[in-house]
TIZATI-489337 format. One record per residue: residue in one letter; x, y, z of N, C-alpha, C in turn. Coordinates in steps of 0.1 Angstrom, whole numbers, always signed. Layout:
% TIZATI-489337
[r 'a' [X Y Z] [X Y Z] [X Y Z]] ...
END
This chain:
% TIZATI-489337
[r 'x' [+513 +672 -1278] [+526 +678 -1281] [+523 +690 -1291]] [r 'x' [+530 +699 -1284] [+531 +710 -1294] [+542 +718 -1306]] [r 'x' [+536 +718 -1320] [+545 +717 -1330] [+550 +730 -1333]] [r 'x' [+558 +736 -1332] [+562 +749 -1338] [+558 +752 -1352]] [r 'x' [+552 +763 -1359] [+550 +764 -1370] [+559 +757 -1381]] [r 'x' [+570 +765 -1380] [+579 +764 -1387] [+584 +752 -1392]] [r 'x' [+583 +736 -1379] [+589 +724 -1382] [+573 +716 -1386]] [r 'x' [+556 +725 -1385] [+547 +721 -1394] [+546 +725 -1410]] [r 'x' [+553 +734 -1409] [+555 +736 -1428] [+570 +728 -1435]] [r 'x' [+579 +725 -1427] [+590 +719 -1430] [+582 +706 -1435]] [r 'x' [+576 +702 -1424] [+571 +683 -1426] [+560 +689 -1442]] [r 'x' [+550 +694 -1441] [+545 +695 -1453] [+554 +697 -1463]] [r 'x' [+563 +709 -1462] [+570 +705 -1476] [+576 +690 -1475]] [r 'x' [+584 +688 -1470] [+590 +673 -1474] [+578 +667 -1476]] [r 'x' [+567 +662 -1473] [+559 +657 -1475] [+551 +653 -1488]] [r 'x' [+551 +669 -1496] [+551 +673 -1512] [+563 +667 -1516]] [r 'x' [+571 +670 -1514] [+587 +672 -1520] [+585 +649 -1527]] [r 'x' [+582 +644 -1513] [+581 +630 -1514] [+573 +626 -1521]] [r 'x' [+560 +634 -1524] [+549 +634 -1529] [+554 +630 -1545]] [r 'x' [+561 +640 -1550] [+565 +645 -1564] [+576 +635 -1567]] [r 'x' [+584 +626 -1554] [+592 +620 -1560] [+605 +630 -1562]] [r 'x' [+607 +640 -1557] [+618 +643 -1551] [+631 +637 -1549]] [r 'x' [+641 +637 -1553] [+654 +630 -1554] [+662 +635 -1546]] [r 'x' [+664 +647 -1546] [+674 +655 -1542] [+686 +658 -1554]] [r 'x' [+684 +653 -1566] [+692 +656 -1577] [+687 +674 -1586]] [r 'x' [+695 +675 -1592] [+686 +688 -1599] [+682 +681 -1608]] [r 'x' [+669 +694 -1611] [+663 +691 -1619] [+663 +695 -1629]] [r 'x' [+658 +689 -1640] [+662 +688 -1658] [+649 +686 -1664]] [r 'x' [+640 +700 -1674] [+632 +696 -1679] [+634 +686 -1692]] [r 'x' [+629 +674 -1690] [+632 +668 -1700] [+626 +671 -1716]] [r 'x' [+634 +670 -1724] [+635 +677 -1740] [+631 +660 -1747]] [r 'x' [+622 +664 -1751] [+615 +649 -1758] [+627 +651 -1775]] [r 'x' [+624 +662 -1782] [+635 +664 -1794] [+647 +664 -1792]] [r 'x' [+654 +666 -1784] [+669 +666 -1774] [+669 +653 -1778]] [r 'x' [+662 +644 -1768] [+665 +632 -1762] [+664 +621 -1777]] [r 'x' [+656 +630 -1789] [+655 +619 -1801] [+669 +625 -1808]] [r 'x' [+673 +635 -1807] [+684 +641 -1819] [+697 +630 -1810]] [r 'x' [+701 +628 -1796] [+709 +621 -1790] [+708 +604 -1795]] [r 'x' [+696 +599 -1792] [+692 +588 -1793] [+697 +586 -1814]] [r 'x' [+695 +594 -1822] [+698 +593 -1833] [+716 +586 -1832]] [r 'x' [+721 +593 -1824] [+736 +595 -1824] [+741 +587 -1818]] [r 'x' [+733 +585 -1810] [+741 +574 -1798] [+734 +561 -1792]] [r 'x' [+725 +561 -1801] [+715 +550 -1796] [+707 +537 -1804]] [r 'x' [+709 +549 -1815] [+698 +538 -1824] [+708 +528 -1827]] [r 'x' [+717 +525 -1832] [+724 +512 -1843] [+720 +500 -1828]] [r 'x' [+717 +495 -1819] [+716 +488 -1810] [+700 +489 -1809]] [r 'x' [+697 +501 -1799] [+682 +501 -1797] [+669 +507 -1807]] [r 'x' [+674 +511 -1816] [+668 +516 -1828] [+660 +530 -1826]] [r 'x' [+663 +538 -1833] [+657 +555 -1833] [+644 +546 -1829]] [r 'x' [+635 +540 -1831] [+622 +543 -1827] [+616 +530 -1817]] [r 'x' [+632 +528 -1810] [+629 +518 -1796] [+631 +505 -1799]] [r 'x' [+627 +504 -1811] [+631 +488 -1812] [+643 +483 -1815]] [r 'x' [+647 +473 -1808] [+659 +469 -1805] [+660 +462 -1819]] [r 'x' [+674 +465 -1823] [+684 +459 -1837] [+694 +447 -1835]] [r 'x' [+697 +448 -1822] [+704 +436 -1819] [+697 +427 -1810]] [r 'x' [+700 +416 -1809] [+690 +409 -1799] [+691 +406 -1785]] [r 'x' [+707 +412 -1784] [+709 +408 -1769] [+705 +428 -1763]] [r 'x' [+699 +437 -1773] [+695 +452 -1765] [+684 +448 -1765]] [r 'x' [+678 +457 -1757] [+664 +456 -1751] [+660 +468 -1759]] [r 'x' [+640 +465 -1764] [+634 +476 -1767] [+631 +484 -1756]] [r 'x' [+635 +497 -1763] [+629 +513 -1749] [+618 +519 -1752]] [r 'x' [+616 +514 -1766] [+604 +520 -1769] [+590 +520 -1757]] [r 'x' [+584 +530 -1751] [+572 +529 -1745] [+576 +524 -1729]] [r 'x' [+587 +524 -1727] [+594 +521 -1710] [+588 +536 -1701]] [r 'x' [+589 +528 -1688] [+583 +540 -1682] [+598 +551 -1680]] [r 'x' [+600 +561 -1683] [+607 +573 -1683] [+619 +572 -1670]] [r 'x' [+613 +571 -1658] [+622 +571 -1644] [+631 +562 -1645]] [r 'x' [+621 +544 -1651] [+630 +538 -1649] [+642 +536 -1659]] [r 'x' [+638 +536 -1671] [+650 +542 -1679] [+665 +551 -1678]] [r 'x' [+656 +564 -1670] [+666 +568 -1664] [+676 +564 -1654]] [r 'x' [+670 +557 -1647] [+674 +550 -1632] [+685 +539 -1636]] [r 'x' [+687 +533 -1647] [+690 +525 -1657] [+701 +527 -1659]] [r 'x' [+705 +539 -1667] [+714 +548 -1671] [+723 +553 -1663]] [r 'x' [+717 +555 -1652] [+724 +564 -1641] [+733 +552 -1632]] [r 'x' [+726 +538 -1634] [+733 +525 -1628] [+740 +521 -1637]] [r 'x' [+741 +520 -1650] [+754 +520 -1658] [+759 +527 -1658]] [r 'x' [+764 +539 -1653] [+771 +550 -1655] [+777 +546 -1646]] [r 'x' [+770 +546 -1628] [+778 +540 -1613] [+789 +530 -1614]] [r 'x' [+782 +520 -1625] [+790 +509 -1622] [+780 +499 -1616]] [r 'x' [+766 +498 -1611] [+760 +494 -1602] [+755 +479 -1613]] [r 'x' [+755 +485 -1625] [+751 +474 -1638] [+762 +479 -1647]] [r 'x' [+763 +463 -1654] [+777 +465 -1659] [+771 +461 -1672]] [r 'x' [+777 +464 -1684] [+770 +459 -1698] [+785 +470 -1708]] [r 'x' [+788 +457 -1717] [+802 +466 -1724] [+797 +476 -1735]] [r 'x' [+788 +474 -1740] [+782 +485 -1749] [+779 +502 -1743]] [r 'x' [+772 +496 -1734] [+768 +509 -1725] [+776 +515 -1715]] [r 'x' [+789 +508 -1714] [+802 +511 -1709] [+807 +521 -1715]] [r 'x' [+808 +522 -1724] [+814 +532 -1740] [+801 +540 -1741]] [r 'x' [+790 +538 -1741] [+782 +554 -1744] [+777 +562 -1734]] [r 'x' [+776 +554 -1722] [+768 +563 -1708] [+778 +572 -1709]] [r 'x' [+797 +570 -1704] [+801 +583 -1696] [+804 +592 -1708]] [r 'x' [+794 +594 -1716] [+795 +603 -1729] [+783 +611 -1723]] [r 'x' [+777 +608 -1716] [+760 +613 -1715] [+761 +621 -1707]] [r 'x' [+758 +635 -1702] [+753 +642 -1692] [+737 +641 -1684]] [r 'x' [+736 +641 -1672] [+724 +642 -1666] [+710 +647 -1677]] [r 'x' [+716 +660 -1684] [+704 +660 -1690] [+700 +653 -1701]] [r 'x' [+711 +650 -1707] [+710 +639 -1719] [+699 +629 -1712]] [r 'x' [+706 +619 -1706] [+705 +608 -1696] [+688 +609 -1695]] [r 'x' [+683 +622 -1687] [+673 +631 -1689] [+663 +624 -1705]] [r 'x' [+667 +637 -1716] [+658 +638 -1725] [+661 +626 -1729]] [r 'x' [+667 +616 -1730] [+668 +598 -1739] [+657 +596 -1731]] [r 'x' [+655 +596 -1717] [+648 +587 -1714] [+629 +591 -1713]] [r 'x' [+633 +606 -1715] [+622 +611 -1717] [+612 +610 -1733]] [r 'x' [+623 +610 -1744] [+624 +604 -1756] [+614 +593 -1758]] [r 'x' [+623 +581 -1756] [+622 +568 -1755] [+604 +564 -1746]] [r 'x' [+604 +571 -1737] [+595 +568 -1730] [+578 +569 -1737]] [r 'x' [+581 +583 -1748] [+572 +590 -1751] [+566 +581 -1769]] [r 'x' [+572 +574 -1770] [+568 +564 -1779] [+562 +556 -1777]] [r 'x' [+550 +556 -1784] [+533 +552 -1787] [+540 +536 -1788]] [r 'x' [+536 +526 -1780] [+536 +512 -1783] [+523 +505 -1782]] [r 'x' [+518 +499 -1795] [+507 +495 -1797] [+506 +482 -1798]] [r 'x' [+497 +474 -1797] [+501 +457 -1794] [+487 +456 -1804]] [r 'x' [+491 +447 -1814] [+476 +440 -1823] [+475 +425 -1816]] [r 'x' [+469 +416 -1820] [+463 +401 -1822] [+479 +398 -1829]] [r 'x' [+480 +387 -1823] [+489 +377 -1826] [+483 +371 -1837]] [r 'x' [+491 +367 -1850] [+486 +360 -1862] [+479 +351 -1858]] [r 'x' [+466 +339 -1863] [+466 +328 -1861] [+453 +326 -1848]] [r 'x' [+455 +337 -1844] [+447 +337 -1824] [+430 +345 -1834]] 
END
């Protein structure tokens, strides 16, 4: 079979496009400072400025992988996961916010010592 140019550079780009993880959403360079001046405001009294969680039923974000955080956010926002805390702060958040939090969050150093005792 013979391919027409044009539908052989189409398949390559998609091919990249899939490569990179590609969404089809726009894209948002994520702001690691952004995403901490937000996280100050809107995040820490639960998950704490520096990831660790303050209440016991939020989860630490500190050192989470970045996509899925976002992916996270974007399913509390849907409605897809439901949680009453984060009911009240997602639809405050814009994409890029949403964005630099999780780029934020992500970018924090989590280091694990010896357990006392071991």
């Amino acid at each position: 079979m013979i391919v027409p140019p044009s539908l052989t550079g189409l398949r390559a780009g998609l091919l990249v496009a899939l490569a990179l993880g590609f969404t089809g959403a726009p894209s948002h360079a994520a702001d690691v400072a952004k995403g901490r001046a937000i996280a100050a405001v809107k995040c820490q009294m639960c998950h704490g400025l520096d990831g660790q969680a303050k209440l016991p039923q939020a989860p630490n974000l500190a050192g989470q992988v970045q996509q899925y955080l976002l992916e996270q956010m974007q399913a509390f926002r849907s409605g897809a996961r439901k949680n009453d805390m984060m009911s009240l702060v997602v639809p405050s958040l814009s994409d890029g916010d949403m964005a630099d939090l999780a780029a934020y969050y992500a970018a924090i150093e989590v280091t694990i010592g010896k357990v006392p005792g071991q």
